[in-house]
C-alpha positions, 0 to 999 in steps of 0.5 A: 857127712856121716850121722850115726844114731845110738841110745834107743832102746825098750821102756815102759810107759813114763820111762826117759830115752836119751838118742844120741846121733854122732856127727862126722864131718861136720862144720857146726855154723853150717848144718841144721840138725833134726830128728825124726821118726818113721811111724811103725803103722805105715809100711813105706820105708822112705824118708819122705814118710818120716815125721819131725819130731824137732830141729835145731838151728845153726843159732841154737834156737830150736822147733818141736812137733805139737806132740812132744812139746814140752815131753822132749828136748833136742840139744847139740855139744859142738865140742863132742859133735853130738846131737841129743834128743832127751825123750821123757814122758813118754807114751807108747805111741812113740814107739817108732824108729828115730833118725837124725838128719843134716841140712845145710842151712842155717834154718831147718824146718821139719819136713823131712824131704828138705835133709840132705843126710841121714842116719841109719836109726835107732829102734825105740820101744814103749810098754803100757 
């Protein structure tokens, strides 16, 4: 399975984001998918360190972290084998590198040590 991010980029304060992560070789009824971000503060590089954001599960229902609730919406389009993360609202402290992830099994939660696949990130920058 090969995940590759895209879409991210500067903007300001309020501005919208929308991260893609395209999906190789993937069977839709048998990953759960998620995003996560790597907090700029910490040095670490490991994907231990990384934060979910949210998941979506082989059944389409879907979890958020409490900081983006309501400001971000994770989506999948099976026929395109794409995952979506529509950023709005956002803040500076979202500023962070941000990686899509594969689990195989049917419920994720969003501890990044549980993803078996991993992009390699997309960079994403907020400006008061």
């Amino acid at each position: 399975l090969l995940l590759v991010e895209s879409g991210g980029g500067s903007v300001q304060a309020g501005g919208s984001l929308r991260l893609r992560c395209a999906i190789f070789g993937y069977a839709y009824d048998s990953y759960c998918l998620g995003w996560f971000y790597a907090d700029p503060r910490k040095e670490s590089e490991s994907f231990e360190e990384r934060e979910g954001i949210a998941i979506i599960n082989t059944d389409g229902s879907t979890n958020y972290a409490d900081s983006v609730k309501g400001r971000f919406t994770i989506s999948l389009d099976n026929a395109k084998n794409t995952l979506y993360l529509q950023m709005n609202s956002l803040k500076p402290e979202d500023t962070a590198k941000y990686y899509c992830a594969a689990l195989v099994r049917p419920v994720c939660g969003l501890e990044p040590n549980e993803y078996n696949y991993w992009g390699q990130g997309t960079q994403v920058t907020v400006s008061s």
